[in-house]
C-alpha positions in Angstrom: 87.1 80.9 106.1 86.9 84.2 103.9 82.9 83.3 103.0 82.0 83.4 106.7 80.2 85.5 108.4 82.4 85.3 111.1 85.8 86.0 109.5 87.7 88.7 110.4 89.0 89.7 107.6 86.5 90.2 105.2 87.2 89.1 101.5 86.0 92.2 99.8 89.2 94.2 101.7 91.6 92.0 99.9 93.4 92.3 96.7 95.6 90.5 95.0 98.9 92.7 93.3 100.7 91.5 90.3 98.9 88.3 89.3 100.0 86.5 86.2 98.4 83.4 86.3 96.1 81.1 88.6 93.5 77.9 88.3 90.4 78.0 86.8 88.4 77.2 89.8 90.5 79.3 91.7 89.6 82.9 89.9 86.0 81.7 90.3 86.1 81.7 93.9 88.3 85.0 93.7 85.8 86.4 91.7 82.7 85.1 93.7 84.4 86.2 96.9 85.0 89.6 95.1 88.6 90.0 95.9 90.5 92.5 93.8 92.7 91.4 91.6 95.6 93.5 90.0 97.2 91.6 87.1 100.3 92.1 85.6 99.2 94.4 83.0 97.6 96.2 85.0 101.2 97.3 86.7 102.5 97.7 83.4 100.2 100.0 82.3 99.6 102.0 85.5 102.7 101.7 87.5 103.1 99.8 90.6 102.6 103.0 92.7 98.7 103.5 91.2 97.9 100.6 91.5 99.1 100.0 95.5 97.6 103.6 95.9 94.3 101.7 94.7 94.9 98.2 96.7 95.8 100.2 99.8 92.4 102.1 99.7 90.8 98.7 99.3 92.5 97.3 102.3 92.0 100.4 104.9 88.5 101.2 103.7 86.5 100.3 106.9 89.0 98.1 108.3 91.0 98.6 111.6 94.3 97.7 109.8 95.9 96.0 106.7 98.6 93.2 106.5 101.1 92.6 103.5 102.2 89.0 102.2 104.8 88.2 99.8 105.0 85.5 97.6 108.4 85.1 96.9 107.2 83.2 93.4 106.9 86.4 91.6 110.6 87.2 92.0 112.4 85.8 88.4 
């Protein structure tokens, strides 16, 4: 679980790229958790390379390594 102790990947190294749209009780946990979220707009305005510039800093801060996943949803 990300709100573990134990976990090995730590929630506050994730971030979330490109978000549109999500559950209520799911951005509270997000937010809770403090995961980064990037939303949409925030591409749109920035550019996609800013804002990975920014995620990736998240990700590798303090970590021993990052991981990508791809939600295949976001393609239209």
């Amino acid at each position: 679980h990300l709100h573990s102790p134990h976990s090995k990947i730590k929630a506050e190294h994730l971030c979330l790229i490109g978000v549109h749209s999500y559950e209520p009780e799911e951005k509270m946990l997000l937010e809770k958790l403090k995961v980064k979220i990037f939303y949409r707009e925030d591409i749109e305005k920035r550019g996609l390379k800013a804002v990975f510039a920014d995620a990736l800093t998240i990700a590798t801060t303090g970590t021993a390594g990052f991981g990508i996943s791809f939600d295949l949803d976001v393609l239209d």
